[in-house]
VOGU-3710 file (C-alpha; in Angstrom, 3 decimals, decimal comma):
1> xxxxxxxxxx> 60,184/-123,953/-141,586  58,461/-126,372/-143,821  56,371/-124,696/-146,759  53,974/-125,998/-149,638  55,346/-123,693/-151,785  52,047/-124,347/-153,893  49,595/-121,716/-154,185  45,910/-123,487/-153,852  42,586/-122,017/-154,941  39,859/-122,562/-152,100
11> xxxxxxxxxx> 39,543/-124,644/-148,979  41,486/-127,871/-148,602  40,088/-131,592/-149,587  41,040/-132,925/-146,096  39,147/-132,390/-143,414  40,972/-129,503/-140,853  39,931/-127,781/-137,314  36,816/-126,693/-136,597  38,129/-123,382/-136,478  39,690/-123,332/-139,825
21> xxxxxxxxxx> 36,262/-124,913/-141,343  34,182/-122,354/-140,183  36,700/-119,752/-141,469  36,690/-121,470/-144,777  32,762/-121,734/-144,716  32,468/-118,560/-143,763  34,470/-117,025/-146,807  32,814/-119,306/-149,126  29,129/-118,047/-147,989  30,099/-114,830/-149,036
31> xxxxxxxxxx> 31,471/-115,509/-151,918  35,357/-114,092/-151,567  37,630/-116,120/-153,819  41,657/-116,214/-151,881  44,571/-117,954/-152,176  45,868/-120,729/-149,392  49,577/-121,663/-149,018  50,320/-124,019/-145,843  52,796/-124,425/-144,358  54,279/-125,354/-140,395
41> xxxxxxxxxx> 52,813/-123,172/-137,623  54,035/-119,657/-137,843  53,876/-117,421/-134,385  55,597/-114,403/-135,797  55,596/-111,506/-138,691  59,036/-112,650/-139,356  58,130/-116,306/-139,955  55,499/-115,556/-142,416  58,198/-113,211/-144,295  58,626/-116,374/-147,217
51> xxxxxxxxxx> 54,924/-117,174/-147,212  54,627/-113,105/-147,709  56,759/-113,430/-150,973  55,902/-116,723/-152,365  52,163/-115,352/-152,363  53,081/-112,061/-153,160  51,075/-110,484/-150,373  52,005/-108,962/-146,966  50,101/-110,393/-144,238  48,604/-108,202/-141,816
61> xxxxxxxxxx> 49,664/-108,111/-137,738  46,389/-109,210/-135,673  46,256/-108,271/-132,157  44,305/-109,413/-129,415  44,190/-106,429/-126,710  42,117/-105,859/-123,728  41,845/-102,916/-121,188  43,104/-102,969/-117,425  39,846/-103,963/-116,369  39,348/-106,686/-118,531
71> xxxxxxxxxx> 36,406/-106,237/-119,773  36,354/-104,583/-123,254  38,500/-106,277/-126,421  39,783/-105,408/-129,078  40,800/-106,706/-132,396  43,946/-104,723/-133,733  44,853/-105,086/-137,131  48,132/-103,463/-139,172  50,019/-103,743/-142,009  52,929/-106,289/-141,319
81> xxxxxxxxxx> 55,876/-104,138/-142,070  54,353/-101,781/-139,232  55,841/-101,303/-135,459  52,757/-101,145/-133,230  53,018/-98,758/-130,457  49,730/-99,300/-127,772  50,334/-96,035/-126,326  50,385/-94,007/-129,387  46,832/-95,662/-130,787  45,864/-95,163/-126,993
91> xxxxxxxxxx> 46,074/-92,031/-127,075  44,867/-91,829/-131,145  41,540/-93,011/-130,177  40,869/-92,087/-126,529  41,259/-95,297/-125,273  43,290/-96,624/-122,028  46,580/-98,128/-122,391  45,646/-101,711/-123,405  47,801/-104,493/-123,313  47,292/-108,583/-124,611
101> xxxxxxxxxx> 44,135/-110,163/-123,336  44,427/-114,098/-122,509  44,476/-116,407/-124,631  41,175/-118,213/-123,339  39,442/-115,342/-123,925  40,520/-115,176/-127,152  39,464/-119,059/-128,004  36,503/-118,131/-126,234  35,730/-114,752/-128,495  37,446/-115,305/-131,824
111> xxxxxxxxxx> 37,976/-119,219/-132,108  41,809/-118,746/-132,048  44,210/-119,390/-130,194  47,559/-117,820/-129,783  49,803/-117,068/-133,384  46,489/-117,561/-135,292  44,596/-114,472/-134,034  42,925/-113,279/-137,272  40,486/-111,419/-138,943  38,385/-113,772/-139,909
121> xxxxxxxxxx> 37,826/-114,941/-135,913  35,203/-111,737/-135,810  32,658/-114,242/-137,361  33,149/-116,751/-134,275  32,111/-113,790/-132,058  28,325/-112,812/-133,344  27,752/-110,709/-130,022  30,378/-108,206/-131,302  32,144/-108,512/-127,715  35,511/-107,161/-129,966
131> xxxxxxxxxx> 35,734/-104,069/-130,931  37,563/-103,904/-134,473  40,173/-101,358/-134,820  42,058/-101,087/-138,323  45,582/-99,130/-139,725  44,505/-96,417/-142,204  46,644/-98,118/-144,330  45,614/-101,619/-144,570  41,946/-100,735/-146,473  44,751/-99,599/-149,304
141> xxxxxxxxxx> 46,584/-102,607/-150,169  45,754/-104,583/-152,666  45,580/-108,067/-151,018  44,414/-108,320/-147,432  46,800/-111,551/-145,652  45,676/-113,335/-143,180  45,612/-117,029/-141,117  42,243/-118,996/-141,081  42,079/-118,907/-137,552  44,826/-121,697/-137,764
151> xxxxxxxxxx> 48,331/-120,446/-138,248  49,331/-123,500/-140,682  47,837/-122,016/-143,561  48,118/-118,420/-144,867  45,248/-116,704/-147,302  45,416/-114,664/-149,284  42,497/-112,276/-150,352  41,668/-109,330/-152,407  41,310/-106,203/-149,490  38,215/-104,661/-150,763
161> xxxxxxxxxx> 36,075/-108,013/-150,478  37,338/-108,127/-146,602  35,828/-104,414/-146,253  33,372/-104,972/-148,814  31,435/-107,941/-147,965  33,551/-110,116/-144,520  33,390/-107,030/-142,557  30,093/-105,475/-142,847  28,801/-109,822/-142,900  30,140/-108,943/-139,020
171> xxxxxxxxx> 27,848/-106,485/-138,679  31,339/-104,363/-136,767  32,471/-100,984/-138,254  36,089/-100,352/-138,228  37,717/-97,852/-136,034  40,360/-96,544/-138,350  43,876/-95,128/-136,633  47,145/-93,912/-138,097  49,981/-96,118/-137,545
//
């Protein structure tokens, strides 16, 4: 994989996706500072494993799940180094086995497509259609790692202005689960 092995402060000069703007706009309207590295597409935990160290962060898993019926979403997030088990939140939080939801839907809800699911996509969906559901664990890192809704760049952000200020700016309160 091809990286940038330099560490940037902000959004890029060059003009990128929509997507990735309105990320970047986003995190600059609410005034969190991070850290962008980019880099080829990534589609997996073990792809971002050099980003991970060359930032000196561990990105967090983001999963797009919906229920059998379709018709409820959800917005998983973990700690990387984490196995996710559905059946064991499932049954955590009272919820029906869930499994991945389409990836139009996604677009549609979060502005992302597949490998790129992240975070920062609950600002594309102002209806709250995706119900946010967070590790225990994650709220207690340090740095919070994510994609800008585009996985060819990795961020890199201090945790507590993701809970502090992105989260609440989404007007969602996390549903917290042990992983």
């Amino acid at each position: 994989m091809n990286i940038d092995p330099v560490i940037y402060r902000g959004r890029p000069e060059e003009r990128r996706s929509a997507n990735e703007e309105r990320a970047y706009d986003t995190l600059d309207t609410l005034g969190i500072e991070y850290e962008r590295m980019d880099h080829d597409p990534t589609f997996t935990m073990e792809a971002c494993e050099e980003i991970d160290q060359l930032m000196d962060m561990k990105a967090c898993k983001n999963l797009f799940l919906t229920n059998k019926q379709k018709n409820r979403f959800f917005l998983v997030v973990i700690r990387g180094d984490k196995r996710f088990v559905t059946k064991d939140m499932s049954a955590q939080l009272s919820l029906p086995r869930l499994s991945f939801a389409q990836p139009d839907v996604m677009e549609e809800l979060l502005g992302c497509t597949p490998g790129s699911v992240s975070i920062l996509g609950l600002a594309n969906d102002p209806e709250a259609k995706v119900t946010l559901i967070v590790d225990k664990d994650v709220p207690k890192q340090e740095y919070f790692g994510c994609h800008p809704c585009m996985n060819s760049s990795s961020l890199k952000m201090k945790t507590e202005d993701i809970f502090g200020k992105f989260i609440p700016f989404t007007g969602r309160e996390p549903i917290f689960f042990e992983c």
